[in-house]
C-alpha positions as protocol buffer text, in pm:
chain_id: "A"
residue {
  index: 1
  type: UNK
  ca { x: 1582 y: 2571 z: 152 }
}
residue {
  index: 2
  type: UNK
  ca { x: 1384 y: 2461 z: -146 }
}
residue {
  index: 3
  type: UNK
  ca { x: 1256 y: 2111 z: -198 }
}
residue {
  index: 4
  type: UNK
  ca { x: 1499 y: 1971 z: -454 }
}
residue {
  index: 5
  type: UNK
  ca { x: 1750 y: 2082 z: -124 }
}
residue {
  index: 6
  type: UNK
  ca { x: 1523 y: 1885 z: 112 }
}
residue {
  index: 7
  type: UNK
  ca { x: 1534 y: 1594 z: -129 }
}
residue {
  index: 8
  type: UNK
  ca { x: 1913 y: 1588 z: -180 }
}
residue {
  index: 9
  type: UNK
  ca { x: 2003 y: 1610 z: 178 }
}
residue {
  index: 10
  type: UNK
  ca { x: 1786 y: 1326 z: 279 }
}
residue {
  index: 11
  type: UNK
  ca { x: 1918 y: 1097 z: 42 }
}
residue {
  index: 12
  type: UNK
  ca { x: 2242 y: 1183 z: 105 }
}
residue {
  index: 13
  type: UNK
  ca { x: 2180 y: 1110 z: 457 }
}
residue {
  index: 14
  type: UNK
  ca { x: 1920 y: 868 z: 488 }
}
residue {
  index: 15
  type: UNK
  ca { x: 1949 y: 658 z: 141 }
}
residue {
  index: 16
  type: UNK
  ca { x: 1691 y: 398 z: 134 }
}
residue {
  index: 17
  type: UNK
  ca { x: 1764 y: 31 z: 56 }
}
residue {
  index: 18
  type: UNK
  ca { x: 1660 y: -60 z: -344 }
}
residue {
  index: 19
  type: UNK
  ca { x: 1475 y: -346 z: -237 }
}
residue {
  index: 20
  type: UNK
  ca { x: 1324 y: -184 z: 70 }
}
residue {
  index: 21
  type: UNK
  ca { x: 1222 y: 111 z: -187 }
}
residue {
  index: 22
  type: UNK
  ca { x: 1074 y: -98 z: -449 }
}
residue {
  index: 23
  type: UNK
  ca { x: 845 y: -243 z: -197 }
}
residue {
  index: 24
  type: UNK
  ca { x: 744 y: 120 z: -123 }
}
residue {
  index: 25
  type: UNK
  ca { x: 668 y: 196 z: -431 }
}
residue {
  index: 26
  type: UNK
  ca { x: 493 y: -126 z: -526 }
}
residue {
  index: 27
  type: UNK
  ca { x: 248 y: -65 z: -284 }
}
residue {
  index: 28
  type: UNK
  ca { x: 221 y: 294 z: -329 }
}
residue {
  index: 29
  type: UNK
  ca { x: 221 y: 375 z: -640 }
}
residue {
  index: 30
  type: UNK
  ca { x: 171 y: 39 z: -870 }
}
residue {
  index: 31
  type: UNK
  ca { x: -95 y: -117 z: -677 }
}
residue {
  index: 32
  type: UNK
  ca { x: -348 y: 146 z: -672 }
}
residue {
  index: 33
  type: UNK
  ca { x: -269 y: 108 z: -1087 }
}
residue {
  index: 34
  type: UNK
  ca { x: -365 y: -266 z: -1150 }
}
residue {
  index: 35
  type: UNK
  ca { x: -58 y: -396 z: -953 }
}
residue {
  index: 36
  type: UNK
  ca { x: 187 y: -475 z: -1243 }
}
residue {
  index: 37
  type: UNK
  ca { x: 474 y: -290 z: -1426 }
}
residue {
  index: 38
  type: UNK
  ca { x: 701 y: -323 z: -1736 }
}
residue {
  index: 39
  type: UNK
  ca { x: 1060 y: -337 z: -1652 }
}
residue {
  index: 40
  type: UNK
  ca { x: 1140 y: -55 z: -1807 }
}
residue {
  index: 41
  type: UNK
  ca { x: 874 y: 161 z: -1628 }
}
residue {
  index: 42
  type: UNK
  ca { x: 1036 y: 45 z: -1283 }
}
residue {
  index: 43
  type: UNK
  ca { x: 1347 y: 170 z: -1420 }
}
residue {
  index: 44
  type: UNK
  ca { x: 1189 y: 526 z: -1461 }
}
residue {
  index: 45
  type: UNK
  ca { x: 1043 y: 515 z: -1122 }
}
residue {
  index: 46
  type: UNK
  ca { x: 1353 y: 420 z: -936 }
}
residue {
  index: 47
  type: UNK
  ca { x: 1565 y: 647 z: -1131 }
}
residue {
  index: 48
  type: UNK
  ca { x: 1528 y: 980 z: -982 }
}
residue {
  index: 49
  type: UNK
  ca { x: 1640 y: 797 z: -624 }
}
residue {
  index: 50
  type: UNK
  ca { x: 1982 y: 746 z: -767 }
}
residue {
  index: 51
  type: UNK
  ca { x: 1893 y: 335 z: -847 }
}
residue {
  index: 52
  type: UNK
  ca { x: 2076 y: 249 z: -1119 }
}
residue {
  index: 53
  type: UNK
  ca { x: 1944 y: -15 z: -1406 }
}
residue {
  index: 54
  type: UNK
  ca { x: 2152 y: -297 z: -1219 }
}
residue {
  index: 55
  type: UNK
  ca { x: 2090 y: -208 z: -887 }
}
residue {
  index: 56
  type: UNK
  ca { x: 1690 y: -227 z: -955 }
}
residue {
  index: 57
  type: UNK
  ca { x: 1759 y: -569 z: -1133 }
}
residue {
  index: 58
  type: UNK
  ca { x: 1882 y: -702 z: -858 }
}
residue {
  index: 59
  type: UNK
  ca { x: 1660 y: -600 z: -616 }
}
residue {
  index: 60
  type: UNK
  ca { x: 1339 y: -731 z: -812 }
}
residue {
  index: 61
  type: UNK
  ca { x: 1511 y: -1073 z: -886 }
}
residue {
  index: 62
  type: UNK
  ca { x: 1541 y: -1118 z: -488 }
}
residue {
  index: 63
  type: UNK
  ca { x: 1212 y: -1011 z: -384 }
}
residue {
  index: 64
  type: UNK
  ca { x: 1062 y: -1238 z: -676 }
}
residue {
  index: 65
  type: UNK
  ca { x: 1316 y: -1496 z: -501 }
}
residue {
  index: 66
  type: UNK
  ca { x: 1157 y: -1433 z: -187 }
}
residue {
  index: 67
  type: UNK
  ca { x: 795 y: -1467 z: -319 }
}
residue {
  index: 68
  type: UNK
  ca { x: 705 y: -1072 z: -286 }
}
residue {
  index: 69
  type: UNK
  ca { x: 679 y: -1081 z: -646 }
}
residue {
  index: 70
  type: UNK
  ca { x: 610 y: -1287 z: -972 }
}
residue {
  index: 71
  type: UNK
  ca { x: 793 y: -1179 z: -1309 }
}
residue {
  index: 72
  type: UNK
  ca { x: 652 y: -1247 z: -1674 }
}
residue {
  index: 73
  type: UNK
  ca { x: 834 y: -1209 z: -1970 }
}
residue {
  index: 74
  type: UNK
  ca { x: 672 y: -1121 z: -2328 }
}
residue {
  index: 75
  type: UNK
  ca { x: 910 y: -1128 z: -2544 }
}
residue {
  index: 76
  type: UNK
  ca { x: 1237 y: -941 z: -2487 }
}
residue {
  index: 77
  type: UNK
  ca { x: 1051 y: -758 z: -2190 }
}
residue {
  index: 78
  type: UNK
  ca { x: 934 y: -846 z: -1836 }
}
residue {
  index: 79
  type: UNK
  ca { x: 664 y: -748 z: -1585 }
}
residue {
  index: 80
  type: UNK
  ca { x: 641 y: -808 z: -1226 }
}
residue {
  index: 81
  type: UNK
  ca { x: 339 y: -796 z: -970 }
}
residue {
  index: 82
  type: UNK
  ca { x: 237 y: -895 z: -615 }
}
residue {
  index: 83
  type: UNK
  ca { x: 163 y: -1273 z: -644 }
}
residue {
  index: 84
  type: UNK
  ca { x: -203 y: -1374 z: -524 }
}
residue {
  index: 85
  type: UNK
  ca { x: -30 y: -1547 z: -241 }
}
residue {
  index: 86
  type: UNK
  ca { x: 132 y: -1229 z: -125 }
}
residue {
  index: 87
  type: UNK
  ca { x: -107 y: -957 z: -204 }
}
residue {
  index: 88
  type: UNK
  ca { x: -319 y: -1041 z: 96 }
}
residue {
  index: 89
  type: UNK
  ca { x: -45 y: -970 z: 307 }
}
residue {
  index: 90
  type: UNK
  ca { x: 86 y: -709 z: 118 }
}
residue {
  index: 91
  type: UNK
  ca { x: -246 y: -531 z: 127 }
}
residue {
  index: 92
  type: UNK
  ca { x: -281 y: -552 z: 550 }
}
residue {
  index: 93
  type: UNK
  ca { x: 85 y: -376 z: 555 }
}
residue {
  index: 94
  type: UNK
  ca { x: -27 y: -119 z: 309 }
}
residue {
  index: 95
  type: UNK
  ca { x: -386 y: -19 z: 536 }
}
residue {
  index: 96
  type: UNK
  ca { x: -206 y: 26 z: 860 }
}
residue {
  index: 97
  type: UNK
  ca { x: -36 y: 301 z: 675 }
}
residue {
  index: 98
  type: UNK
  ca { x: -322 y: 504 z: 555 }
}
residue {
  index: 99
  type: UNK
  ca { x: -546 y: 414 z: 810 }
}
residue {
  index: 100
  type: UNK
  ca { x: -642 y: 637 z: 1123 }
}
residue {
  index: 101
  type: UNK
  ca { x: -542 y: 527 z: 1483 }
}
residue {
  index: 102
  type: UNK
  ca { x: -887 y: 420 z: 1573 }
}
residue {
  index: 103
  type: UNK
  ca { x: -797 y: 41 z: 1740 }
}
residue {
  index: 104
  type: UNK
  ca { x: -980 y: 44 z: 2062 }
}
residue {
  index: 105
  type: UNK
  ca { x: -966 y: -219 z: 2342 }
}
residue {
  index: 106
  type: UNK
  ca { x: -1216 y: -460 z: 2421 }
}
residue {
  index: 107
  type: UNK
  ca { x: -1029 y: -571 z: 2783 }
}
residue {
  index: 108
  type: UNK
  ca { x: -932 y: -890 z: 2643 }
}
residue {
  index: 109
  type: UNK
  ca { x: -588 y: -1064 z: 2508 }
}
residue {
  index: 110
  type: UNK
  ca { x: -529 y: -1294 z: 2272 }
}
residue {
  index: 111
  type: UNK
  ca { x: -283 y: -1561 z: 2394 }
}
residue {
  index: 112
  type: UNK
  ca { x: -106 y: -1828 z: 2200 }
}
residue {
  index: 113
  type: UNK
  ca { x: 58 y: -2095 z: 2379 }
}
residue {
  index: 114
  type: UNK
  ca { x: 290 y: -2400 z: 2301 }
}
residue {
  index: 115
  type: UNK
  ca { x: 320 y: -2700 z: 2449 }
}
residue {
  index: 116
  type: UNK
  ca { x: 411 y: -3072 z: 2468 }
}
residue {
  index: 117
  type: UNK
  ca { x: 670 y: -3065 z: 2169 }
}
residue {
  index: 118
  type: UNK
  ca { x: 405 y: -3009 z: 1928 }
}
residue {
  index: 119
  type: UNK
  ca { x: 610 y: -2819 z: 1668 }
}
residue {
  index: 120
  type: UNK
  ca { x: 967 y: -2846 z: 1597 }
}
residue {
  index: 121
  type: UNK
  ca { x: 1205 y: -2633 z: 1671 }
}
residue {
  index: 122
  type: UNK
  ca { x: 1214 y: -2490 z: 1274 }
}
residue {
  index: 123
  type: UNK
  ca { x: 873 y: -2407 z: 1331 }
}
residue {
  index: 124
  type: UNK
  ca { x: 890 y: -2247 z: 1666 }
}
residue {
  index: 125
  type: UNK
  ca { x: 1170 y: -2007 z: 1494 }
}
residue {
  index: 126
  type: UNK
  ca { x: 983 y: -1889 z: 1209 }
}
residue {
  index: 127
  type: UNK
  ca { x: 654 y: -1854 z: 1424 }
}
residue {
  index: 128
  type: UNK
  ca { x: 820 y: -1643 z: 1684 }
}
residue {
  index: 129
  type: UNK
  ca { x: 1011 y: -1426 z: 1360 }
}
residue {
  index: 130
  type: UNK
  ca { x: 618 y: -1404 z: 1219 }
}
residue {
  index: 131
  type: UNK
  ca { x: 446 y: -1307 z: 1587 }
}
residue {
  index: 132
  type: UNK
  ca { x: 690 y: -1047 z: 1667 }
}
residue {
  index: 133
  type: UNK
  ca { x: 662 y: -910 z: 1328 }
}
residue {
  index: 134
  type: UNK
  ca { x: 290 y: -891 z: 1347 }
}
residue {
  index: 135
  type: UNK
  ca { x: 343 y: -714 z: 1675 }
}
residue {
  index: 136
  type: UNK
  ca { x: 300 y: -977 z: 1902 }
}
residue {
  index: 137
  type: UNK
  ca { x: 482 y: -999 z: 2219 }
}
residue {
  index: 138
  type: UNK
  ca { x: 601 y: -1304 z: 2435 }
}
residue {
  index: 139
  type: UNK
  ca { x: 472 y: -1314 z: 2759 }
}
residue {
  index: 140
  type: UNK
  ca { x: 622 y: -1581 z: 2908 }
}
residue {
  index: 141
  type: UNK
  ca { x: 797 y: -1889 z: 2799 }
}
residue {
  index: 142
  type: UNK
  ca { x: 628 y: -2043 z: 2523 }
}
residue {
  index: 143
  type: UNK
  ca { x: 333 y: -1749 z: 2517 }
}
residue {
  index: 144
  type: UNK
  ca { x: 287 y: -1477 z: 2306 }
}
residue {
  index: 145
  type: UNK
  ca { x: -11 y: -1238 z: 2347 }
}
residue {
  index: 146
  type: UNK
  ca { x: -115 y: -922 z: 2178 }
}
residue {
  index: 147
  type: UNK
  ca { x: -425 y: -706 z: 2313 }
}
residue {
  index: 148
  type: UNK
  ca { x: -569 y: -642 z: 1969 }
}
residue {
  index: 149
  type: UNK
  ca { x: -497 y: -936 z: 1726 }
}
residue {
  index: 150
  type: UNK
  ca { x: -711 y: -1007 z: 1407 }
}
residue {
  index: 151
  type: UNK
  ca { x: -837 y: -1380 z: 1389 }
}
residue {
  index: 152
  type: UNK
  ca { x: -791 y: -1380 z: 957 }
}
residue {
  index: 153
  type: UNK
  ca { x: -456 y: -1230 z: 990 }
}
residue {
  index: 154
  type: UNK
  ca { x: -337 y: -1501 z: 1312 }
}
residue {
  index: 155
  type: UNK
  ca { x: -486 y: -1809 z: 1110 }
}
residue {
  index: 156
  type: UNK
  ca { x: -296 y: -1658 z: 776 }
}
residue {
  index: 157
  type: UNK
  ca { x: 32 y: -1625 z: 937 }
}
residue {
  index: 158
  type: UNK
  ca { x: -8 y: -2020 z: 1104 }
}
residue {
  index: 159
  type: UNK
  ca { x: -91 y: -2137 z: 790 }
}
residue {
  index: 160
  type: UNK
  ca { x: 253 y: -1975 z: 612 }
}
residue {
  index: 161
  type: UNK
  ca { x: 404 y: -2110 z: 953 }
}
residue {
  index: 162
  type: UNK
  ca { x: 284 y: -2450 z: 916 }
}
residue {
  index: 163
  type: UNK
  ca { x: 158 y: -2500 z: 1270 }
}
residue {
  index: 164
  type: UNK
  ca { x: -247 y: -2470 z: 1229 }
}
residue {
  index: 165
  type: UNK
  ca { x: -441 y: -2693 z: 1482 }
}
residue {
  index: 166
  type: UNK
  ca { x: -77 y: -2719 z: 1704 }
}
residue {
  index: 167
  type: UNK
  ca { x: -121 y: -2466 z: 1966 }
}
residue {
  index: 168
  type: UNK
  ca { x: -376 y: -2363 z: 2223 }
}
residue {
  index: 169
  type: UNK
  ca { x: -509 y: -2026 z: 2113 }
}
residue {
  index: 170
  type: UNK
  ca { x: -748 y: -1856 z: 2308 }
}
residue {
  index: 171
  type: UNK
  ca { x: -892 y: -1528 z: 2442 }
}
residue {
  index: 172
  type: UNK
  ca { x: -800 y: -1438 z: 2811 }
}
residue {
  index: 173
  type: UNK
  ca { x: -986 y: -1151 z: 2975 }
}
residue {
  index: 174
  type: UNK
  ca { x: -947 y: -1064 z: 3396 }
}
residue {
  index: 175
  type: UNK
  ca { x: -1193 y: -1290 z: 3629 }
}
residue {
  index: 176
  type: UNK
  ca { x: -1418 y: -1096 z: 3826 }
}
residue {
  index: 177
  type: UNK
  ca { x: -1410 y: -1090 z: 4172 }
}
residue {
  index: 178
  type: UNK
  ca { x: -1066 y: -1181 z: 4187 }
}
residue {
  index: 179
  type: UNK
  ca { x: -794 y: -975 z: 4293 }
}
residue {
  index: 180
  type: UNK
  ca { x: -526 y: -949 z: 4044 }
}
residue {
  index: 181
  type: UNK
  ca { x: -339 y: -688 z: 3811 }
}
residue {
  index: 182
  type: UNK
  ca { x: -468 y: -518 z: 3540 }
}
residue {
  index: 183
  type: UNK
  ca { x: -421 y: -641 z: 3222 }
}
residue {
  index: 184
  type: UNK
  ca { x: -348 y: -353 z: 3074 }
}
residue {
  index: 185
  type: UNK
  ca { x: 23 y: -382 z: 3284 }
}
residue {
  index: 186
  type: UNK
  ca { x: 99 y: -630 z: 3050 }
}
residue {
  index: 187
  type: UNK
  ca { x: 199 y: -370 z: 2775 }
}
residue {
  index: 188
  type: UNK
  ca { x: 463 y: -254 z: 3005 }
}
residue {
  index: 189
  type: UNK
  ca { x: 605 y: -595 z: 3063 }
}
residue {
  index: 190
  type: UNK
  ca { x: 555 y: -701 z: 2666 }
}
residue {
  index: 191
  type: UNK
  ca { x: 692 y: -454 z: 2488 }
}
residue {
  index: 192
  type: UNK
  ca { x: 940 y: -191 z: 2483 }
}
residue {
  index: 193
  type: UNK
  ca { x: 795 y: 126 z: 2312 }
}
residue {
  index: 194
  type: UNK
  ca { x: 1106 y: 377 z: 2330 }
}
residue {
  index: 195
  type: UNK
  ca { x: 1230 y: 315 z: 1994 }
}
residue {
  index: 196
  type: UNK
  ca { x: 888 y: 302 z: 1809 }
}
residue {
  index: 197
  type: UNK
  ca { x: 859 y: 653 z: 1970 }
}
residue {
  index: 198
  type: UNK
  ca { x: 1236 y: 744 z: 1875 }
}
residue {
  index: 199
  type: UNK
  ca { x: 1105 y: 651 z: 1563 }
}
residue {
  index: 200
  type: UNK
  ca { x: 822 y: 855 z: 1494 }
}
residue {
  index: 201
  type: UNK
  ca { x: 1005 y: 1179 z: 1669 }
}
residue {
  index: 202
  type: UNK
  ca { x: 1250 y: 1107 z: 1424 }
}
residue {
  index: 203
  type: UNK
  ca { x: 1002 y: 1118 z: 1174 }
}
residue {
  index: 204
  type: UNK
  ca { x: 868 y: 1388 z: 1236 }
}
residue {
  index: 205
  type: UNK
  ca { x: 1176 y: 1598 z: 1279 }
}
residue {
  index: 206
  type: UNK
  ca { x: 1294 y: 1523 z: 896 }
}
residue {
  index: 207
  type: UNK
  ca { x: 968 y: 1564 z: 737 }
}
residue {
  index: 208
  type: UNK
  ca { x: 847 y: 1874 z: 940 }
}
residue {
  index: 209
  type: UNK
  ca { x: 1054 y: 2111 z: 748 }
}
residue {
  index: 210
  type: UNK
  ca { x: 917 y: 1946 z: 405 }
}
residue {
  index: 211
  type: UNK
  ca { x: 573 y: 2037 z: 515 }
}
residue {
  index: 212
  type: UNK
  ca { x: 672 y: 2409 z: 600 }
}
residue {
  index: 213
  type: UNK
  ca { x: 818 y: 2423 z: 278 }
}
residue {
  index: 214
  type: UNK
  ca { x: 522 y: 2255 z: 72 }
}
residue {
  index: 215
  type: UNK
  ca { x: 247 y: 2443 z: 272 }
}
residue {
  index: 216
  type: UNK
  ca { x: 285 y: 2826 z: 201 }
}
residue {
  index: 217
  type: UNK
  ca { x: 255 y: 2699 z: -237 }
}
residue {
  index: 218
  type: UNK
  ca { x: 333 y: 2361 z: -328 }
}
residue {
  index: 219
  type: UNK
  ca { x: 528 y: 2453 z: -603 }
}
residue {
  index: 220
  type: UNK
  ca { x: 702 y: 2147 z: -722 }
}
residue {
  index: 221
  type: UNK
  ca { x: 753 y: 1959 z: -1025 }
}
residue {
  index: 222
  type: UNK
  ca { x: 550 y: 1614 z: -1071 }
}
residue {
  index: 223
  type: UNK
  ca { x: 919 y: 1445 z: -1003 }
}
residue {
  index: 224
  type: UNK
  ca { x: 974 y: 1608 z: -703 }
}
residue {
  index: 225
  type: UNK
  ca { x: 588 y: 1560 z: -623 }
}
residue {
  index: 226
  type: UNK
  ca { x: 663 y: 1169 z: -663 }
}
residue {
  index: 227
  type: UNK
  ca { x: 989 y: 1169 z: -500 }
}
residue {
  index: 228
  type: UNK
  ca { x: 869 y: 1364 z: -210 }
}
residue {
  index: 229
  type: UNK
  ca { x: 524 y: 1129 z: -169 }
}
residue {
  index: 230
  type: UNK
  ca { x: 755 y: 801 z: -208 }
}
residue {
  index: 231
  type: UNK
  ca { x: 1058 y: 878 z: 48 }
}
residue {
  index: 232
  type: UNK
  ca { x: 735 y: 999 z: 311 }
}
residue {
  index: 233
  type: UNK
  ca { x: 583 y: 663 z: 274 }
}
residue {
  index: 234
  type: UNK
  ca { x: 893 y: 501 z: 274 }
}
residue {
  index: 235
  type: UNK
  ca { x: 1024 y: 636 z: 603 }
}
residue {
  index: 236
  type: UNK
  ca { x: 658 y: 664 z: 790 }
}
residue {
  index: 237
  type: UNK
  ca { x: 612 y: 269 z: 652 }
}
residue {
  index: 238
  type: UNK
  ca { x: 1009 y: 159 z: 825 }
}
residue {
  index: 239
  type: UNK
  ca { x: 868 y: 281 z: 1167 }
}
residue {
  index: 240
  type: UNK
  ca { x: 537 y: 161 z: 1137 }
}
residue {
  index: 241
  type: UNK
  ca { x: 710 y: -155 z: 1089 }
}
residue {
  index: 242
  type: UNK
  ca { x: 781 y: -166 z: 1460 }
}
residue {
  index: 243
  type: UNK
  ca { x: 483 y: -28 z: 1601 }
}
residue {
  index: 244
  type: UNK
  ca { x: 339 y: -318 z: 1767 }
}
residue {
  index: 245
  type: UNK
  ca { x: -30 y: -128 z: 1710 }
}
residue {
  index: 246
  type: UNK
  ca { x: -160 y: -113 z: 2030 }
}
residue {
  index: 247
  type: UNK
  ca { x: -488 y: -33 z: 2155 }
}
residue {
  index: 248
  type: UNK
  ca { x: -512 y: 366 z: 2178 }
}
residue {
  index: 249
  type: UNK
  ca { x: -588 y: 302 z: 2554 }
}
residue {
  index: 250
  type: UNK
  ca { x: -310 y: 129 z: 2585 }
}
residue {
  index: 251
  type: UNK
  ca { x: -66 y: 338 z: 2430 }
}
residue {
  index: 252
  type: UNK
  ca { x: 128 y: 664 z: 2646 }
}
residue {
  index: 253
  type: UNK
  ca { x: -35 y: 958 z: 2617 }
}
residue {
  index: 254
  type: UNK
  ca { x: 82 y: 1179 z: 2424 }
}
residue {
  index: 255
  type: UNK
  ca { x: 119 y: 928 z: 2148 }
}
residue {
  index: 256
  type: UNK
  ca { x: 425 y: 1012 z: 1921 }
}
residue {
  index: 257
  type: UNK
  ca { x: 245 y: 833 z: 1610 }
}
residue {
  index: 258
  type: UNK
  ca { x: -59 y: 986 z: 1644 }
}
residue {
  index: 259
  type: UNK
  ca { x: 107 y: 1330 z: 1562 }
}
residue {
  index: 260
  type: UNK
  ca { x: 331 y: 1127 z: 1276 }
}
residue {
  index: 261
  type: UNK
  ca { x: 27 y: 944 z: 1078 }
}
residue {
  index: 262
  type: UNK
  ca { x: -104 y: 1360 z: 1060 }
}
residue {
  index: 263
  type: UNK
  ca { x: 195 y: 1501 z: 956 }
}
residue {
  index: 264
  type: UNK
  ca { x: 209 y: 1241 z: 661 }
}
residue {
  index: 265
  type: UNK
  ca { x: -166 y: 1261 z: 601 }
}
residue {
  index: 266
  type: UNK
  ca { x: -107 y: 1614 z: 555 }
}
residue {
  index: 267
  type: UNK
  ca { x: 241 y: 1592 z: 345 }
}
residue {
  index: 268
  type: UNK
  ca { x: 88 y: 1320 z: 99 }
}
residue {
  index: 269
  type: UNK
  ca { x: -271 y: 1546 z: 77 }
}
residue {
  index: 270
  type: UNK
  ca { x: -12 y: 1831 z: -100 }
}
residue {
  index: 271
  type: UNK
  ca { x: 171 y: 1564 z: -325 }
}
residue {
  index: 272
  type: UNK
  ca { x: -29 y: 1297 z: -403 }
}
residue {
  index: 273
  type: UNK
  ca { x: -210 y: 1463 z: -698 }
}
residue {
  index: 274
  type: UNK
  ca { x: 122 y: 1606 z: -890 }
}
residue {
  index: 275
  type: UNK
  ca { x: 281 y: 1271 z: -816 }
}
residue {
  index: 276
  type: UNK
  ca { x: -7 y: 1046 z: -947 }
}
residue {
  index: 277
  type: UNK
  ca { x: 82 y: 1270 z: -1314 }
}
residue {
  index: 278
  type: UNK
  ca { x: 414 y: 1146 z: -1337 }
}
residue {
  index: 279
  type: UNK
  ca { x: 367 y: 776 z: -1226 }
}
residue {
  index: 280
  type: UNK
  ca { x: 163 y: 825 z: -1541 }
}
residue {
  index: 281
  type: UNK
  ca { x: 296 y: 971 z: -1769 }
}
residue {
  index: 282
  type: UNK
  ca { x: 570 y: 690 z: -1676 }
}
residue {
  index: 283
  type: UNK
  ca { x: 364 y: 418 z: -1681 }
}
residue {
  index: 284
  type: UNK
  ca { x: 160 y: 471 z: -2032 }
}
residue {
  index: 285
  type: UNK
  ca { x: 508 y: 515 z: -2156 }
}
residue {
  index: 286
  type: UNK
  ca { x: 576 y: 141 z: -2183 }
}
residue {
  index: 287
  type: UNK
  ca { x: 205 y: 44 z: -2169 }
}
residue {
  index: 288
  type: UNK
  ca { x: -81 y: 308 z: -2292 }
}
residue {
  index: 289
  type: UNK
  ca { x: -366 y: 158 z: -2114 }
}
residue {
  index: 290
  type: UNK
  ca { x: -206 y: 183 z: -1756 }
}
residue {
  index: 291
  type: UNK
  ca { x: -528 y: 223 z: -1557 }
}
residue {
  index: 292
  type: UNK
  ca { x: -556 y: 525 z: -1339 }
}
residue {
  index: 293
  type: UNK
  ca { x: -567 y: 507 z: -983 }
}
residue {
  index: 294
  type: UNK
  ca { x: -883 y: 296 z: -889 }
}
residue {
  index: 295
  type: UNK
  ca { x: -1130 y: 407 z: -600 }
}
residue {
  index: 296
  type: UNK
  ca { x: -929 y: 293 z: -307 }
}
residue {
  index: 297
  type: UNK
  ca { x: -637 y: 485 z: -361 }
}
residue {
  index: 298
  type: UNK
  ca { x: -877 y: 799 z: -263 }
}
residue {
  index: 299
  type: UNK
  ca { x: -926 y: 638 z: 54 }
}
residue {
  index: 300
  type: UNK
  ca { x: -628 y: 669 z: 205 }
}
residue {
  index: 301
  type: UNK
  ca { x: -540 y: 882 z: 512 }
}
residue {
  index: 302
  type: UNK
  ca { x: -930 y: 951 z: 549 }
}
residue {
  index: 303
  type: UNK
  ca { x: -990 y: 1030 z: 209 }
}
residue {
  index: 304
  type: UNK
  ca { x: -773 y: 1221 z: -62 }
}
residue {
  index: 305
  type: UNK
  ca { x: -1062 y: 1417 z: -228 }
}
């Protein structure tokens, strides 16, 4: 098998969404470059996945619909970028990708709880849809906890909600000298890890092969370098997307995604430099002063240098 074979059979089995793709390769490859691109460059980009001219239209009209991006037009052509509104969030998504699993626990939980009729029931819809997607879990009626939650990216995701200064929020921890479970059980009762760990064997069955292949000479074209480094971030990011991202002392050991976050640390390590050449070469050809990657971009997965 060579890799334009790998390549072919996984789209022809697991073709990604447009929109789901651009996303991928906003945050991959255009924001490390200044965060905006020309139409036409997009175009390029997309191309070699089999997403035709209308296809990409479409998808960046509904993600600009849905606030993911902003367009500009000069002239008879357009740019889009992350809007300041949404790069914040954008930018949280990105790091748990290239970012070790190094979240330990501090034996506490953070536990948000409503009561009295405080919010309607709008808002108690699109808070749930924002907790679960932030990996929270609900714990009871009316509770939602998660062992490891960030107090920027909780008061961010209440203010989108709407419900700042409407629920109790608080930090729960075991009392001593009382007899009670663990509250580490909690994990067990909260969340149901099976299919984040289908996920990531999954994973790692499909892109194994790729990293035989690439390993022994990585002799690929700066296409196939981009194409490879794009549809490896694209499927690592759709699990990670329901990884609740637990504690490692919380998690079962062995941890599936411990094993997956190597394997594509070590795929994208083989690509990423071929792969910057053609974003480019395809970038500069719409707009010559396309900044190169900037400093951060060598960060990821523990550092790319």
């Amino acid at each position: 098998m060579t890799c334009d074979d790998w390549i072919a059979h996984f789209l022809a089995t697991e073709p990604p969404r447009s929109k789901s793709l651009v996303v991928t390769i906003f945050g991959d490859a255009i924001v490390p470059h200044g965060g905006m691109v020309w139409l036409g460059s997009l175009i390029n980009l997309l191309e070699p996945f089999g997403v035709n001219d209308r296809l990409l239209r479409t998808s960046v009209f509904r993600l600009a619909q849905e606030g993911w991006l902003g367009a500009q037009r000069d002239g008879r052509r357009s740019s889009y970028a992350i809007p300041a509104d949404a790069m914040a969030r954008f930018s949280r998504a990105y790091r748990r990708i290239y970012a070790p699993l190094q979240l330990h626990w501090d034996g506490n939980w953070t536990l948000l709880l409503s009561a009295g009729g405080n919010i309607t029931p709008a808002e108690r819809s699109a808070l749930r849809k924002e907790l679960l997607w932030q990996g929270y879990s609900m714990i009871a009626p009316g509770i939602f906890g998660h062992p490891a939650a960030e107090a920027d990216v909780l008061e961010a995701l209440l203010g989108r909600v709407g419900v700042q200064g409407k629920l109790y929020v608080c930090r729960a921890s075991t009392l001593p000298q009382v007899s009670a479970r663990p509250l580490s059980d909690m994990v067990a009762e909260g969340w149901d890890l099976s299919d984040v760990e289908a996920g990531y064997q999954n994973f790692m069955a499909q892109f194994t092969p790729l990293l035989d292949l690439l390993r022994p000479q990585p002799a690929v074209s700066t296409q196939q370098a981009f194409v490879v480094r794009s549809l490896l971030i694209h499927a690592y990011r759709r699990v990670q997307l329901h990884d609740p991202q637990l504690p490692v002392e919380l998690l079962p050991d062995p941890w599936p995604g411990t094993q997956a976050y190597e394997l594509a640390r070590d795929i994208y390590r083989l690509v990423f430099a071929q792969a910057e050449e053609f974003i480019m070469a395809t970038l500069r050809r719409e707009d010559e002063h396309a900044p190169e990657a900037d400093d951060s971009f060598y960060q990821r997965f523990g550092g790319l240098r």
